[in-house]
C-alpha positions as CSV (number, residue, x, y, z in Angstrom):
1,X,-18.9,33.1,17.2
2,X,-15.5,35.2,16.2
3,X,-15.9,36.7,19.5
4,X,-15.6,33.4,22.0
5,X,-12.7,31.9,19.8
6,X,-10.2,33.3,22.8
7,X,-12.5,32.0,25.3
8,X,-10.1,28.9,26.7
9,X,-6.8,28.6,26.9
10,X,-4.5,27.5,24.2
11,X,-3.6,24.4,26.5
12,X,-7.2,23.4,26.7
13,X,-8.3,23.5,23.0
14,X,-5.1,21.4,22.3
15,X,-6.2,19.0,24.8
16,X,-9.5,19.1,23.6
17,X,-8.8,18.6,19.9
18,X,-6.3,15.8,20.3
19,X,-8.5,14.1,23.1
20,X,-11.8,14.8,20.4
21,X,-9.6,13.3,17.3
22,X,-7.9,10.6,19.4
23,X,-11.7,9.1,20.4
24,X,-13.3,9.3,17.1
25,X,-10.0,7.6,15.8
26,X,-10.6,4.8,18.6
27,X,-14.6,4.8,17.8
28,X,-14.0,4.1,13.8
29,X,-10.8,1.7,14.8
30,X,-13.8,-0.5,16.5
31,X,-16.3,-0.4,14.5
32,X,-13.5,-2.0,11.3
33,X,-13.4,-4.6,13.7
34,X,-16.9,-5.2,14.0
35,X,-17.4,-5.0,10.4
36,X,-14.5,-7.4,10.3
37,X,-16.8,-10.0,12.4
38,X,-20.0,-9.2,10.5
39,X,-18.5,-9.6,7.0
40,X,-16.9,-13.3,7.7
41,X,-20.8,-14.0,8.3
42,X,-20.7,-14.2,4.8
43,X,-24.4,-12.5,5.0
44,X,-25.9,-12.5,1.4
45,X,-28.8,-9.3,-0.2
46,X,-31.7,-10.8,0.6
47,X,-35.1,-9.2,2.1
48,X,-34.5,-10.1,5.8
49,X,-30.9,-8.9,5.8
50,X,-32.4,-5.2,4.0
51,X,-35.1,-5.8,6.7
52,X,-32.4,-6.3,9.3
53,X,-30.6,-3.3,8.4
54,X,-33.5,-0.6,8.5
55,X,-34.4,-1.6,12.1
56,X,-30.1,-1.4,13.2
57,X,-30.4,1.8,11.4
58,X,-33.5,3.2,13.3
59,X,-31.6,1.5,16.5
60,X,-28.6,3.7,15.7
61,X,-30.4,6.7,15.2
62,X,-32.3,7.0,18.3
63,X,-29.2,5.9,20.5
64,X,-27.1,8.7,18.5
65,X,-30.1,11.3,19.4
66,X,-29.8,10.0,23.3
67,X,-26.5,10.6,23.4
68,X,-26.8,14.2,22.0
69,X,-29.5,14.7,24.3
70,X,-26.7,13.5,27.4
71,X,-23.6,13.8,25.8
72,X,-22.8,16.0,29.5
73,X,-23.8,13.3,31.6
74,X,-21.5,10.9,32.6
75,X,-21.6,8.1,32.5
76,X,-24.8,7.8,30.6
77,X,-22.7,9.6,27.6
78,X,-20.2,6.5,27.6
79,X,-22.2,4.2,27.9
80,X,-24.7,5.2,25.2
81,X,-21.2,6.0,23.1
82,X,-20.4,2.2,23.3
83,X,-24.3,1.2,22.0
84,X,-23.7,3.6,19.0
85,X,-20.4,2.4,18.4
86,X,-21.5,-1.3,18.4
87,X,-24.7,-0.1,16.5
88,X,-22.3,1.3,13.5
89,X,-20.4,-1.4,13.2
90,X,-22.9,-3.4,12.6
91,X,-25.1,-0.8,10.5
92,X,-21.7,-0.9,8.3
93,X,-21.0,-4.5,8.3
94,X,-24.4,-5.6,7.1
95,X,-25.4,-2.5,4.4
96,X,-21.7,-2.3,3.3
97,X,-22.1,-6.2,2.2
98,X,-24.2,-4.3,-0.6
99,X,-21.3,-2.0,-1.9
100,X,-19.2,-3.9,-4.3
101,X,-15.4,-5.1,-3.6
102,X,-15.3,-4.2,-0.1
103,X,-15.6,-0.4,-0.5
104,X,-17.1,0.1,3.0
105,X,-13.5,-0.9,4.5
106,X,-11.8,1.8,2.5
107,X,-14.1,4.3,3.3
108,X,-14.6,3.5,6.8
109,X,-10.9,3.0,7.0
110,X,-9.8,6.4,5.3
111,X,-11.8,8.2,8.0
112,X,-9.9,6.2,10.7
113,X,-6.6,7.2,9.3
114,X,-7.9,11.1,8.7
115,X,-9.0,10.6,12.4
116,X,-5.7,9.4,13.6
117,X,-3.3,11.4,11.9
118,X,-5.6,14.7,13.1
119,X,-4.4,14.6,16.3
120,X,-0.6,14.1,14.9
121,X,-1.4,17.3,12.8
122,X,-3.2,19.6,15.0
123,X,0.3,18.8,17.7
124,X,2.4,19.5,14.8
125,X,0.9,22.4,13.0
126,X,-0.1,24.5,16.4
127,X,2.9,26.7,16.0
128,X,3.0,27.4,12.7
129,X,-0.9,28.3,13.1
130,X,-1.4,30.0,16.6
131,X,-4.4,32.1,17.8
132,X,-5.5,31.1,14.5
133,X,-7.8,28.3,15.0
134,X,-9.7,27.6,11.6
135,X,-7.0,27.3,9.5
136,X,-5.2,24.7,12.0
137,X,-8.9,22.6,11.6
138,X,-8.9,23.0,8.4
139,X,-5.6,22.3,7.5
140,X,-4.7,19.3,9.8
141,X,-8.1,17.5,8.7
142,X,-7.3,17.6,5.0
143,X,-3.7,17.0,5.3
144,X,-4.6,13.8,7.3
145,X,-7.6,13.1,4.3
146,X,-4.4,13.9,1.9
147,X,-3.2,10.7,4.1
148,X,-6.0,8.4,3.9
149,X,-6.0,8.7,0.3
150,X,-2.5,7.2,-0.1
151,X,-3.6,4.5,2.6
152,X,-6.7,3.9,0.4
153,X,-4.5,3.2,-2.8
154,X,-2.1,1.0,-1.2
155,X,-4.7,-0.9,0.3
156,X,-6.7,-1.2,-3.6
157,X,-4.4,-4.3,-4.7
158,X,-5.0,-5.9,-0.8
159,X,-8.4,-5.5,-1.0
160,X,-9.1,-6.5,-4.5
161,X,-10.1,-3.6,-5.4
162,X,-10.8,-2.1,-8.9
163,X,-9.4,0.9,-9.7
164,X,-13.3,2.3,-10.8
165,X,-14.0,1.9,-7.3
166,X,-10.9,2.7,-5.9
167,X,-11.8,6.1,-7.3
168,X,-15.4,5.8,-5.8
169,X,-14.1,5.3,-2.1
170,X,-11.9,8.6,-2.5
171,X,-14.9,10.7,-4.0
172,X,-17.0,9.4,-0.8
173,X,-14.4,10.0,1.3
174,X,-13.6,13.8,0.3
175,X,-17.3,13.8,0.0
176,X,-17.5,12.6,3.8
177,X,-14.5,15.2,4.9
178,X,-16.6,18.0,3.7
179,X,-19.8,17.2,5.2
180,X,-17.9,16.4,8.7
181,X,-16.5,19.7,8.3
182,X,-19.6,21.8,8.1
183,X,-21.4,19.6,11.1
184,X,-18.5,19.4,13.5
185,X,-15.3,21.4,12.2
186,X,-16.5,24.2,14.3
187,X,-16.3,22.0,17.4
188,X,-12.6,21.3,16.9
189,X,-12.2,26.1,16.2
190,X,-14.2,26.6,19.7
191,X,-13.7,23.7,21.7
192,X,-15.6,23.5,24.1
193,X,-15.7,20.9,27.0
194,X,-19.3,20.6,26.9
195,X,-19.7,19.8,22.8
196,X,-17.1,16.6,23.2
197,X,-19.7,14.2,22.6
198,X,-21.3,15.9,20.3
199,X,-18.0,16.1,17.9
200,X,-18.1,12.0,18.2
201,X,-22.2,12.1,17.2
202,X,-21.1,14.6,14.0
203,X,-19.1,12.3,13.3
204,X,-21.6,8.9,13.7
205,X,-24.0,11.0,11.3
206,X,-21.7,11.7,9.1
207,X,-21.3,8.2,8.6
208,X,-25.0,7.0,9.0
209,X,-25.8,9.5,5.7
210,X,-23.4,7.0,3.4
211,X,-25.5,4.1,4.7
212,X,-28.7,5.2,5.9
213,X,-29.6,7.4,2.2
214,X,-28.7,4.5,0.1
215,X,-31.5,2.5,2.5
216,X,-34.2,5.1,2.2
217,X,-34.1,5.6,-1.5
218,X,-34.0,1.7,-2.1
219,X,-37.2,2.1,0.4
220,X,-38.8,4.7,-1.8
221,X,-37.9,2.8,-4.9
222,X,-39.0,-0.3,-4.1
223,X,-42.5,1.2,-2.5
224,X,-42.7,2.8,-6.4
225,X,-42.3,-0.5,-8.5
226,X,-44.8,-2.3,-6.1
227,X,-47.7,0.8,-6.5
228,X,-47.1,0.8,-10.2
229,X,-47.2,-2.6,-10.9
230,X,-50.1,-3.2,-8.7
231,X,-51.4,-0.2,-11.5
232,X,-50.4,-2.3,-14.0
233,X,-52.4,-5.6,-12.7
234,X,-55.4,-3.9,-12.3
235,X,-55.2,-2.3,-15.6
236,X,-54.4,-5.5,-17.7
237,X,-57.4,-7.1,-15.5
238,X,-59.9,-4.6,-16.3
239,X,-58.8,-5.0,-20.2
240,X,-58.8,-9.0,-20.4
241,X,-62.2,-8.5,-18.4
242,X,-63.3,-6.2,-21.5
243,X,-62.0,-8.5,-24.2
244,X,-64.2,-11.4,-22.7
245,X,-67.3,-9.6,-22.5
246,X,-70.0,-9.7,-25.3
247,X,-69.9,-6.6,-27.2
248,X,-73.4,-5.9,-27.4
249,X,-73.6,-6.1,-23.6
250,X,-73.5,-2.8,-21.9
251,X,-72.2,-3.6,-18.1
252,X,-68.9,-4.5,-20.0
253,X,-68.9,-1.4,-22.6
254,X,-65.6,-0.5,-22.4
255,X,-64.8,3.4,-24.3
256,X,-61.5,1.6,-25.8
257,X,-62.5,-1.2,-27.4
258,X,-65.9,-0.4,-28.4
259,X,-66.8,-0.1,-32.6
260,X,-69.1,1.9,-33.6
């Protein structure tokens, strides 16, 4: 891809990059919001709010793989933008209730700060790194991350938040930086016109994985404890059965219990 790196103008990948950054910024800035509303809900971990949250999840997917699927096609792209974005805020509000002391703000909130002061970084720093495109990416996003993290520990004594989990959020937020990176960093090197929405749907599913994985293992897990204690059951059954039965009578022989 080396080769199509010169393919727009300068003016245009600057406008592309700050117009990219300035959306996802205004994307994540709602979806706080909504989190906002859902947390003074005051929802509590029980089986219809996990049940709850796998179908928004679902919801969220399929709207996020519509809007890939039109993300040129206006105004299908905006409008399906504004499902996903209501969809996330409430895929965050409801599964962050399960993370302790409000760690879904911080992290949701350091990417809308790393967001934000992108676009500040990629004005300031296009001088200092013209015609050479990754290093501006690279360098504005994690100097902006490099940002969040002193927004997230100012916010720790706000929030309420210990400083074990203080530590979490900035571990999942580096964590998060990286993965954005490899899915959409080199939509912010080649920018092009066509791939906008998809830099905002990199960045949805870069989010969904902090939400959706925690779901799908507590899935898995949950659909292991019932099979092996439905094992269980039928194993203590078939034992008392055995215990009960006359030992001299062969339908309830039974190879552990029997003396020779």
């Amino acid at each position: 891809r080396s080769s199509d790196l010169g393919k727009y103008p300068e003016y245009v990948k600057r406008n592309f990059r700050v117009k990219a950054l300035g959306l996802a910024a205004m994307q994540l800035l709602t979806v706080l919001c909504i989190m906002a509303l859902v947390t003074s809900l005051g929802l509590e971990r029980t089986w219809d709010t996990f049940a709850a949250l796998l179908v928004m999840i679902m919801a969220l997917v399929l709207a996020m793989t519509l809007l890939a699927m039109f993300k040129v096609d206006y105004p299908k792209n905006y409008i399906l933008l504004l499902f996903v974005t209501v969809l996330a805020g409430l895929v965050w509000g409801t599964g962050g209730a399960m993370l302790p002391e409000r760690m879904h703000f911080q992290i949701v909130g350091s990417m809308f700060v790393t967001m934000a002061f992108s676009c500040v970084f990629v004005q300031a720093l296009a001088e200092a790194f013209k015609h050479r495109p990754r290093e501006l990416v690279v360098a504005s996003l994690f100097g902006a991350w490099a940002v969040s993290v002193v927004a997230i520990v100012a916010t720790t004594g706000l929030l309420g938040v210990h400083v074990v989990h203080m530590m979490c959020s900035i571990a999942i937020s580096f964590g998060l930086m990286v993965l954005f990176m490899l899915q959409g960093g080199y939509l912010l090197i080649e920018c092009d016109p066509d791939t906008f929405m998809a830099f905002v749907v990199a960045m949805d599913s870069t989010l969904l994985a902090i939400v959706a994985l925690p779901v799908l293992w507590a899935c898995g897990l949950t659909l292991c404890v019932f099979c092996f204690l439905g094992e269980t059951t039928e194993v203590e059954e078939e034992a008392a059965a055995a215990e009960d039965a006359p030992a001299d009578d062969p339908a309830f022989y039974h190879p552990d219990l029997h003396v020779v």
